[in-house]
Structures are given as C-alpha cells and as structure tokens.
VOPAGU-2260 file (C-alpha; in pm, 1 decimal, decimal comma):
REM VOPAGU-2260
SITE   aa  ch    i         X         Y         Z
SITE  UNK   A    0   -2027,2   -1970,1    2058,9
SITE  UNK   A    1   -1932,8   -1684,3    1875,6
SITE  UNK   A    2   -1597,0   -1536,7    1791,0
SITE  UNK   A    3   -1426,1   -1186,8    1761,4
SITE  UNK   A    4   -1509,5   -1137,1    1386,1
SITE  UNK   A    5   -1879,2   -1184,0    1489,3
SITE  UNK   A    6   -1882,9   -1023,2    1799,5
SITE  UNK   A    7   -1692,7    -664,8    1605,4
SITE  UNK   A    8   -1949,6    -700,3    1301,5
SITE  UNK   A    9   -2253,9    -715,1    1531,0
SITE  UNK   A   10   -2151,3    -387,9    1755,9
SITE  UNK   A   11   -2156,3     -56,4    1595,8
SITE  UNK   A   12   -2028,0     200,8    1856,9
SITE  UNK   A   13   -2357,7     429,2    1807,8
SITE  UNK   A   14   -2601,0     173,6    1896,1
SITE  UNK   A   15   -2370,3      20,9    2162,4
SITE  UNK   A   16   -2370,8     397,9    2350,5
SITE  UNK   A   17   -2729,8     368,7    2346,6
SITE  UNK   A   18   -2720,4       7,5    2478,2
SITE  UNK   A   19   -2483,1     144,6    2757,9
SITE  UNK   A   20   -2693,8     442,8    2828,4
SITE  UNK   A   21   -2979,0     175,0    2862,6
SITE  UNK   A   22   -2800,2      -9,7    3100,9
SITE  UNK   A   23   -2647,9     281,0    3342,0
SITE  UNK   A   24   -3063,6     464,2    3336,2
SITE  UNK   A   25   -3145,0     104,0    3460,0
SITE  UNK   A   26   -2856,2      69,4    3733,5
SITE  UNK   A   27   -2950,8     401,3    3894,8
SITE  UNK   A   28   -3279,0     357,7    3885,9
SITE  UNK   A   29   -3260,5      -5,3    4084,8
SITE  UNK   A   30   -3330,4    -251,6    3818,0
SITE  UNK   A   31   -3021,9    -410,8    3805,6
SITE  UNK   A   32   -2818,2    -632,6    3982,1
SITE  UNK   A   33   -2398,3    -571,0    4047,4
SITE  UNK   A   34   -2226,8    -757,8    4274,5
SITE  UNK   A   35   -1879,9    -664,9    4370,0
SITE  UNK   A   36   -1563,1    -701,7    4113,7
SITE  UNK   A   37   -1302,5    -961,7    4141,7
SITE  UNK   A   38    -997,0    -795,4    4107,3
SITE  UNK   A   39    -670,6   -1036,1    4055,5
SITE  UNK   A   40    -279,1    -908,8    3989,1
SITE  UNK   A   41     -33,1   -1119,8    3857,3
SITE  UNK   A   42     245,7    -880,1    3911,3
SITE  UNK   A   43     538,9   -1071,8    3758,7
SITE  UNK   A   44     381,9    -990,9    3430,1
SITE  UNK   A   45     231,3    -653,9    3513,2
SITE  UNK   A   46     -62,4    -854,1    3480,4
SITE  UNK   A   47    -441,8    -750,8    3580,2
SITE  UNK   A   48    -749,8    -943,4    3556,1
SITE  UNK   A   49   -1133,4    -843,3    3673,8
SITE  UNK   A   50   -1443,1   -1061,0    3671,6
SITE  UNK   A   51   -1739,5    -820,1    3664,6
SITE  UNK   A   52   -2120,0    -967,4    3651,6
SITE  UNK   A   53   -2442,2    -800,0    3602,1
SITE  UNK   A   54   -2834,9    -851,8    3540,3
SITE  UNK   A   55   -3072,6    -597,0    3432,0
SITE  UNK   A   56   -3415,2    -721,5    3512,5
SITE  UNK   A   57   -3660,9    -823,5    3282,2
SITE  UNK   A   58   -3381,5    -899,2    3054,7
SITE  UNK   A   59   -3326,0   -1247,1    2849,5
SITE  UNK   A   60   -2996,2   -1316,3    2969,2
SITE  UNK   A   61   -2788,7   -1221,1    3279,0
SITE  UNK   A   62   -2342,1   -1200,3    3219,7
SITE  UNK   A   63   -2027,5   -1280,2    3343,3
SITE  UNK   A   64   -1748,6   -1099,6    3254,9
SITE  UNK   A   65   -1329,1   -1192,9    3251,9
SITE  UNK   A   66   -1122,1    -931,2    3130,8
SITE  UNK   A   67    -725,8    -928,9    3124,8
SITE  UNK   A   68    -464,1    -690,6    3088,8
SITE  UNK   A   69     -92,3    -788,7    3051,7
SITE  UNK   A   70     145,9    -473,2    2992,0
SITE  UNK   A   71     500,0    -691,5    3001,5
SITE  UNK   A   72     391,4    -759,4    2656,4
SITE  UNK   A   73     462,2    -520,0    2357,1
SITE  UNK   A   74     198,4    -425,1    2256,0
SITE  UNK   A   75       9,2    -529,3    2562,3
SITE  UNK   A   76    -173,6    -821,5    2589,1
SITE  UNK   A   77    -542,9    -768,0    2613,6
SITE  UNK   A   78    -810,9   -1083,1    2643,7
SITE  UNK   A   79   -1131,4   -1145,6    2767,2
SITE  UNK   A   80   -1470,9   -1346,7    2711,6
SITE  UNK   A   81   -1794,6   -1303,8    2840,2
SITE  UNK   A   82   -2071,6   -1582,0    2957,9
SITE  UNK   A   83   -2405,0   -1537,3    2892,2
SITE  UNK   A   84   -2680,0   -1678,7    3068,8
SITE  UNK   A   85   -3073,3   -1768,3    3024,9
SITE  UNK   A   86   -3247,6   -1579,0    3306,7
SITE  UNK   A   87   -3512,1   -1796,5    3335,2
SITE  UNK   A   88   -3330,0   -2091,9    3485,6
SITE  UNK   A   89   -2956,3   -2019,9    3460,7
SITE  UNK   A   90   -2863,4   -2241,8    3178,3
SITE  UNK   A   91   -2529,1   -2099,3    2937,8
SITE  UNK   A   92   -2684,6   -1927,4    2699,8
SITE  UNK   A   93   -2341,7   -1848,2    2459,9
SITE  UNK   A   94   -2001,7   -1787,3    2520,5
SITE  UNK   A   95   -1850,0   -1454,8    2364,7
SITE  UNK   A   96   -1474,5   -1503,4    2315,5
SITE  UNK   A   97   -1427,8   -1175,3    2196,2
SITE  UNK   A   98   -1046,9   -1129,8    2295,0
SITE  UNK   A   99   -1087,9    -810,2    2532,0
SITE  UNK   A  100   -1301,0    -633,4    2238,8
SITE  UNK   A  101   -1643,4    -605,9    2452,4
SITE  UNK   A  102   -1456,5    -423,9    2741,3
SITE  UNK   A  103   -1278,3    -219,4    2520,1
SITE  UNK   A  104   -1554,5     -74,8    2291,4
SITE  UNK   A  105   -1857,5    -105,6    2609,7
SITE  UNK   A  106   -1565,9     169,5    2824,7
SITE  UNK   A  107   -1555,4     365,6    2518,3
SITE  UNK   A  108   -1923,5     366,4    2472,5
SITE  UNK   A  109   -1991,8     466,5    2833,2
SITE  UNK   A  110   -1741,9     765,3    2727,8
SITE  UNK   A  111   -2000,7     819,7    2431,4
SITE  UNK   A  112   -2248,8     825,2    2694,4
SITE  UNK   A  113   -2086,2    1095,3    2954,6
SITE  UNK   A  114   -1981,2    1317,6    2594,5
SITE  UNK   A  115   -2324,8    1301,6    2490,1
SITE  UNK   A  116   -2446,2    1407,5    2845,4
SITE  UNK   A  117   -2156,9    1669,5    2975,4
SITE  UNK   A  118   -1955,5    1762,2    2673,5
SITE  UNK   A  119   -1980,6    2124,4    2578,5
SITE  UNK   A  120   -2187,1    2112,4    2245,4
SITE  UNK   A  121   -1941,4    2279,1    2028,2
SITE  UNK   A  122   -1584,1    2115,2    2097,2
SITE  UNK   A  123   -1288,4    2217,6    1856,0
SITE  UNK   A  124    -967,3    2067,2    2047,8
SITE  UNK   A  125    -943,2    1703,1    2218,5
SITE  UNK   A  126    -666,0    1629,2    2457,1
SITE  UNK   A  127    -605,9    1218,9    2469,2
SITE  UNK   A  128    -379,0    1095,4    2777,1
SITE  UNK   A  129    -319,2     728,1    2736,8
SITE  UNK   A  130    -198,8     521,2    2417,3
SITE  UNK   A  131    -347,5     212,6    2441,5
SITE  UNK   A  132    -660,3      51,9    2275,8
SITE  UNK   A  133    -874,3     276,0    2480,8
SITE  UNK   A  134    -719,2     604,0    2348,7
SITE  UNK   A  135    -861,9     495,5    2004,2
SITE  UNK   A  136   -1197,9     380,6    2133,6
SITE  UNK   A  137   -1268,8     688,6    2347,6
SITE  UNK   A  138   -1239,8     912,4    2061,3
SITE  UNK   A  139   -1430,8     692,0    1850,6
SITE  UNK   A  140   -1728,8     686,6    2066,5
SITE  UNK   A  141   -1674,2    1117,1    2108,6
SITE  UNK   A  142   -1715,2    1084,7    1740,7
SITE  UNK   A  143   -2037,5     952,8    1762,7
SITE  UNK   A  144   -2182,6    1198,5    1995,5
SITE  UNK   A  145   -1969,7    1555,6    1883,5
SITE  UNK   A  146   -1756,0    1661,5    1653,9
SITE  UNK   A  147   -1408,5    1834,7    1645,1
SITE  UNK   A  148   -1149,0    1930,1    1433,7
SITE  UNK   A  149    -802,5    1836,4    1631,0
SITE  UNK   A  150    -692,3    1625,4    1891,7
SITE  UNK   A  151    -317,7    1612,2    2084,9
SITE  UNK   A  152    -204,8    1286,2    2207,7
SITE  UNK   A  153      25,1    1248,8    2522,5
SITE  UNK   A  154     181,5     921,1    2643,3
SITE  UNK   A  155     492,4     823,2    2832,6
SITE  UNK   A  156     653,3     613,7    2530,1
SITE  UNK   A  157     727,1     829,3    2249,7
SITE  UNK   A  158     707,3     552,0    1986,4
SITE  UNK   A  159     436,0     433,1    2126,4
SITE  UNK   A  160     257,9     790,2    2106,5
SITE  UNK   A  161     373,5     801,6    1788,6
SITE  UNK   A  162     194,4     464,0    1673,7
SITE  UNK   A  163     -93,8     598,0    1830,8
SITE  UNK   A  164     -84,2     924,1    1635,9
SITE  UNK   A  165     -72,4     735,9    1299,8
SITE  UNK   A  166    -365,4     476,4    1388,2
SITE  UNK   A  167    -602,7     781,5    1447,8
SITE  UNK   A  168    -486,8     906,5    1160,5
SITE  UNK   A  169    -621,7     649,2    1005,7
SITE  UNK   A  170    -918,5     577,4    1186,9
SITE  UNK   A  171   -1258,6     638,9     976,7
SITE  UNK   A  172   -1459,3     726,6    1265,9
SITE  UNK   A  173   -1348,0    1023,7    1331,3
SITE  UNK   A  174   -1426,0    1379,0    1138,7
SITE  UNK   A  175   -1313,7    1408,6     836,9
SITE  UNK   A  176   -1023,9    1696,3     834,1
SITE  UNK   A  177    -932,2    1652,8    1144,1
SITE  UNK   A  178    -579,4    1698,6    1268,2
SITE  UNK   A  179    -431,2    1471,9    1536,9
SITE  UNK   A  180     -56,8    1518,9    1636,3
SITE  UNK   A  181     163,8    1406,1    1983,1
SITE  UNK   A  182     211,1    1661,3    2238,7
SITE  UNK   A  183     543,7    1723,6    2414,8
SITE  UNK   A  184     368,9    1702,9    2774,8
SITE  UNK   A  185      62,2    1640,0    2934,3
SITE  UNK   A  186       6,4    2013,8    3017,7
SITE  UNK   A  187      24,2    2097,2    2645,9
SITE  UNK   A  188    -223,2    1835,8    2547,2
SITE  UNK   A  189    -507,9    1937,9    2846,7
SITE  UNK   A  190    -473,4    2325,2    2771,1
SITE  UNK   A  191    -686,5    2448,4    2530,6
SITE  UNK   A  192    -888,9    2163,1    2527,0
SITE  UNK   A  193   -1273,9    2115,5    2543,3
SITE  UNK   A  194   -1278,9    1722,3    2648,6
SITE  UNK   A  195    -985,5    1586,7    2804,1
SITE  UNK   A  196   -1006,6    1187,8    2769,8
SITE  UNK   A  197    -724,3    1051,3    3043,8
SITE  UNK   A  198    -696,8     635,4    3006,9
SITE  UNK   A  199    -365,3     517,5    3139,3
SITE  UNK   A  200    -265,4     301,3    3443,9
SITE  UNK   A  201    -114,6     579,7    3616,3
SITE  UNK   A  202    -136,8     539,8    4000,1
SITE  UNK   A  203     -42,1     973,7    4083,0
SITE  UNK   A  204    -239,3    1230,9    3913,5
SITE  UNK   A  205    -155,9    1327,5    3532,1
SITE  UNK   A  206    -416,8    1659,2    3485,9
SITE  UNK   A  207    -362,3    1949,0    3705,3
SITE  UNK   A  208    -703,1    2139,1    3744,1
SITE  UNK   A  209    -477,4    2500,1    3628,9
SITE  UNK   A  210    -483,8    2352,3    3279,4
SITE  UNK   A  211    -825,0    2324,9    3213,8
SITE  UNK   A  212   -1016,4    2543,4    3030,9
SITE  UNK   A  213   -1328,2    2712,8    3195,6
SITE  UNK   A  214   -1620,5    2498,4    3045,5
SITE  UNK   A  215   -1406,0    2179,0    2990,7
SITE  UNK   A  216   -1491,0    1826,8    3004,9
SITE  UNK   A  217   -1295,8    1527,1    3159,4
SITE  UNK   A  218   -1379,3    1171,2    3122,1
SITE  UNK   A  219   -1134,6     979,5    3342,5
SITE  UNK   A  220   -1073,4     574,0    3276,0
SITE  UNK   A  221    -803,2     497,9    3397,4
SITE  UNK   A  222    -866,6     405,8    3730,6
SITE  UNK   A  223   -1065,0     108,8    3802,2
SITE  UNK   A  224    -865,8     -42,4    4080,9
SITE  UNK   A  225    -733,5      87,7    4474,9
SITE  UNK   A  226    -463,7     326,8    4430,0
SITE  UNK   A  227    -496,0     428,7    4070,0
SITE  UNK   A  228    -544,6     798,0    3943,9
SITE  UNK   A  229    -489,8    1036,9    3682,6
SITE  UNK   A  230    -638,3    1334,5    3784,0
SITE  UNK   A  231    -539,0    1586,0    4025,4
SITE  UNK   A  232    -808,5    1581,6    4295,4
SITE  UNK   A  233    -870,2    1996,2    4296,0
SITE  UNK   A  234   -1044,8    1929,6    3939,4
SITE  UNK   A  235   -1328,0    1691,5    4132,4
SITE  UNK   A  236   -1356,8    2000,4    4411,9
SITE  UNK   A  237   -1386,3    2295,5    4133,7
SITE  UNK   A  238   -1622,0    2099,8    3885,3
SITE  UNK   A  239   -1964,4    2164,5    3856,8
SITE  UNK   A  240   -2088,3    1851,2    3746,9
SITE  UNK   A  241   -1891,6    1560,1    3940,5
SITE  UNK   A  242   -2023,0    1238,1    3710,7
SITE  UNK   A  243   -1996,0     855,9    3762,1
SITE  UNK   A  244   -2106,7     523,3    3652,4
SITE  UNK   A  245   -2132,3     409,1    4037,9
SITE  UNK   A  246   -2103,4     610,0    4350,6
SITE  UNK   A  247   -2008,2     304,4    4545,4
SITE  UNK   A  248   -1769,5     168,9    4295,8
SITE  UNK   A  249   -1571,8     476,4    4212,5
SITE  UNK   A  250   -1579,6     550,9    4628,3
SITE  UNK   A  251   -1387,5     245,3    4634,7
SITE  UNK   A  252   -1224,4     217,9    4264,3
SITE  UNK   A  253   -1205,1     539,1    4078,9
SITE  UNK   A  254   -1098,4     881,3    4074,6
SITE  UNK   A  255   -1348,0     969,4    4365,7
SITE  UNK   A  256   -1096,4     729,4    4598,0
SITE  UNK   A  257    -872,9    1068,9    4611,3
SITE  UNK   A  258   -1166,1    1291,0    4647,9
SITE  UNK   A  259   -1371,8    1126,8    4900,0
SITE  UNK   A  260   -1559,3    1416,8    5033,9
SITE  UNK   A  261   -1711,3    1476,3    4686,6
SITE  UNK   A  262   -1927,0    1133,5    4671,4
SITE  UNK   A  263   -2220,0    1322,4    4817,1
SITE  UNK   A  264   -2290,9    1521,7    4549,1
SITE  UNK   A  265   -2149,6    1292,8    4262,7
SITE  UNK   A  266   -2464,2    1188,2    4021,1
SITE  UNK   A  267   -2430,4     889,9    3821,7
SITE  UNK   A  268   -2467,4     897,4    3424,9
SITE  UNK   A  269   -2804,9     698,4    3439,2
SITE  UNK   A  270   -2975,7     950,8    3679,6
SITE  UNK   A  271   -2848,9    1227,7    3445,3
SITE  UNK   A  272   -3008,5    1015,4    3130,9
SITE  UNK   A  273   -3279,2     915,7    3345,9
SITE  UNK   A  274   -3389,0    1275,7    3385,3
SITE  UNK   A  275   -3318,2    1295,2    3767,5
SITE  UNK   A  276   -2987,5    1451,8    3763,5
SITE  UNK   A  277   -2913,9    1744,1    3575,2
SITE  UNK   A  278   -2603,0    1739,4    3347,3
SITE  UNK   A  279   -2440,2    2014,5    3111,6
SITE  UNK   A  280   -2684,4    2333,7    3149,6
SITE  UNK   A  281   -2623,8    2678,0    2978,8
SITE  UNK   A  282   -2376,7    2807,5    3259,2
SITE  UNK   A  283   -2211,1    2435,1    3327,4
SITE  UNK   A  284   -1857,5    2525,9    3381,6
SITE  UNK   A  285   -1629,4    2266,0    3424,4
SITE  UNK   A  286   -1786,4    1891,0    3444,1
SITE  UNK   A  287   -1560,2    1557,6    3501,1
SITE  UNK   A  288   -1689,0    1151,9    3466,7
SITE  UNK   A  289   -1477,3     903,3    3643,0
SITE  UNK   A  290   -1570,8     591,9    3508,2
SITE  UNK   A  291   -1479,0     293,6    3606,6
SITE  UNK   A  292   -1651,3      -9,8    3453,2
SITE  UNK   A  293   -1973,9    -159,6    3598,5
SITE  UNK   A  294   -2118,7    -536,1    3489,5
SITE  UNK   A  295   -2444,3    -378,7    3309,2
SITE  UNK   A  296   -2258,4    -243,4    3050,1
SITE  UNK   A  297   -2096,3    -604,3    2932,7
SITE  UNK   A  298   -2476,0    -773,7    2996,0
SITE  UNK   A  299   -2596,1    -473,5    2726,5
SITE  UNK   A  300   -2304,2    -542,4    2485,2
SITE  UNK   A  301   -2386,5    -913,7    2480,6
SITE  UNK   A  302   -2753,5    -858,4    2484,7
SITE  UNK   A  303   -2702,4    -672,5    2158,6
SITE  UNK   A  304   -2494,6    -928,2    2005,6
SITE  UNK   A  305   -2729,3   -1235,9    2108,2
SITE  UNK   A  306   -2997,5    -986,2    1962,0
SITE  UNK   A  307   -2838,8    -918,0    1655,7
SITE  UNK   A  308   -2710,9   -1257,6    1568,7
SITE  UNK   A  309   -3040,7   -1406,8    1648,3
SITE  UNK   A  310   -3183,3   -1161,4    1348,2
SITE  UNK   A  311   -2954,5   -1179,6    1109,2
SITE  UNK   A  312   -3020,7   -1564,0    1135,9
SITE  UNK   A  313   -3451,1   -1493,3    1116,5
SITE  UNK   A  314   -3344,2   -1323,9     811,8
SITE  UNK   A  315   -3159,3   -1584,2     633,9
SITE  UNK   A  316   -3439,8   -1827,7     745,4
C-alpha cells in the first residue's frame, strides 16, 4: 500500500508528462484498453465521483481509478485512490491512496503534453480560468514544457482568486520573475494571452473566441461530464488545430459535446506525438485541446510509482 507522501515523492511532473504522452501515443495507436467512465452525482453535496479504468498492453499492471470531487466543502473536498493490478492473472497488485493527487497532477500532465505539442514556442502572457487545485497544476506542468513571464488569474470567488494568486506566487515551479496577479473578468484574463488554461465546473461557455489572440492556445479541463463547458463553441469552428485526448469521449464528455460537427477533424494528442497528426506548424493559428481525462493516464501514473518504488527499494537492497 502506499500513501500520499510516497505517491507525491515518486512523481515529478516532467517525467509524469512523458509517462502521459506514453500512454495517449499508445491509446491512439490501439494498444490500450478504455472502457466507458462511471460517472456518479451526489448532488446534495455538490458532489461528483468517476471510476475510470485502463490497460496499456504489454504493461505489468492494468488500473482502476475512483476519483471524488465535493465543492459544498471550503476548500473543496478532493479524494481518490487507485487499484493496481498484475496483468498476468488479475491479482491486486497495490493500492495507491493518494487522496485525489494522481488525478490532479496526471490532468495537469496531459496539459504538459498538449503545451508541449500546440503551444506557440515563445509564450509571454498566461490566462488561468479556474481556482482550484488544477489551476496550480496546469501551470506547473506549462512550466515544464515553456516558459513565460506573467500569468492573470480569473475565478468567480474573489477570495478565493485571491488565495490562488498568492499560492502561485509561491509556487517553485514556475519561472523565476514571473508576475501573476487576479483579473477583474474573464475577458481581461484571455486577451493578450498566448495559452489560455480554462479548469472550472462551469456548465455555459466562459471564453468567447473575439478574445483570443491570433496564434493562441487553449487547453480546456473543465468539462469531463454531459452538459459541462467553458468555451464558446465558435473557438472549436475557427481553430486550426482542434486537439483531444479521445474523440469518442470528448463527443460524449467534453468541449466537443457543443461542437459536434467538429469531431471529424479533431486529432487526438497521441496521434500528434505519435507522428500521424500534425500539431503546431509555422503558420498554426489558433489551436484548442479539450481534455477530458482517459484511464491510461492513471495506469501510467501508477506504473511510474510501482516503478519507482520498486527501485528505490533495489537500491537500498
């Protein structure tokens, strides 16, 4: 069994992108298994909980994923474990309780991976809609991949905003010098932005394609469930790059639920890692990922833990 302690000391968000980007090359390309999320509300506590799975073959272990959200607590409440499995015959392998960490930092790392793929290469301002946990680990996994030098925060609660303002402040990850401060609406955050990172709950679109700059990027996770968006469906139709982790999930899930005639030509990251899908070129214009949170990635998280942990004890052997 391993706890949260071990579980944060054994992922680093720069190998965990790569572990991601591992994961969504093998998705695209077939050699995974996904079956369909579990999605449970437990609205009298503005309460959501998903069960996501995933195998990617040839690997050690196959996982099982429970995540939970509850936003009637302040700060909201965020849990989770993950089950790991021995692919050989099915026997528990470990149990991660890593208290909602794995989902957190494997969604920022597949923001690493859409940054590192459709982010313009020089960015100077960062636009961050959301407050929550994910606000601070989509910026640290843009870190990883580009720097910046300022980034406006927007979110309905001022104090909240304003918490959120002083954490990143804080946070080492991020470039040294830069300059993050609240904005007084979402429009003032987005314009003059390179990447705009949008993670709330919000269930009516947030980003109006007018504010975005020419060659922006958007990376959209916020909506993972029916009925959720953030983004103003225009900014789907006028993109030149329309990125996802899964067609079929973000059809039914994600921003593309609002933009259903754009699912044709959506690519998904791992064909754009995987070489068969072209991402940011030289004349790339505007690009935008929805992402909405596939099984693979918590299977590579805990693969890297399993395969960390298992070293670290060789070592002290």
């Amino acid at each position: 069994m391993y706890r949260a302690a071990e579980i944060r000391a054994a992922l680093d968000m720069p190998s965990l992108i790569d572990a991601v980007e591992g994961a969504f090359v093998a998705y695209s390309a077939g050699d995974a298994e996904l079956p369909d999320v579990i999605h449970l509300d437990v609205p009298e506590s503005r309460g959501e909980i998903h069960v996501k799975a995933g195998h990617l073959h040839g690997a050690r272990h196959y996982a099982v994923k429970v995540a939970s959200g509850f936003s009637a607590t302040d700060p909201p409440s965020i849990d989770g474990l993950v089950l790991a499995f021995d692919a050989t015959d099915g026997r528990p392998a470990a149990l991660l309780l890593d208290d909602g960490f794995i989902t957190d930092a494997r969604t920022g790392a597949a923001g690493g991976v859409a940054a590192r793929h459709l982010a313009p290469e020089r960015v100077e301002r960062v636009a961050v809609i959301g407050t929550g946990f994910q606000a601070r680990y989509q910026l640290d996994a843009l870190a990883a991949v580009r720097a910046f030098s300022s980034v406006a925060v927007w979110g309905r609660d001022l104090d909240h905003a304003d918490r959120c303002v002083a954490d990143l402040r804080e946070q080492p990850s991020l470039p040294a010098g830069v300059v993050v401060a609240r904005a007084g609406s979402v429009e003032d955050a987005v314009r003059g932005a390179d990447v705009v990172l949008t993670c709330t709950a919000s269930r009516e679109p947030l980003v109006r394609a007018a504010w975005l700059e020419d060659r922006a990027h958007v990376t959209a996770v916020g909506s993972d469930g029916a009925g959720k968006q953030e983004l103003d469906p225009e900014i789907l139709r006028t993109a030149d790059v329309v990125a996802c982790d899964s067609r079929a999930q973000c059809a039914r899930l994600g921003e593309l639920q609002h933009a259903r005639e754009e699912i044709d030509r959506a690519v998904e990251l791992g064909e754009i890692a995987g070489g068969s899908a072209i991402g940011r070129g030289p004349a790339t214009r505007l690009t935008v990922c929805d992402l909405t949170g596939i099984g693979v990635q918590d299977v590579a998280a805990a693969a890297l833990v399993l395969e960390r942990s298992e070293a670290s004890l060789r070592i002290e052997r």
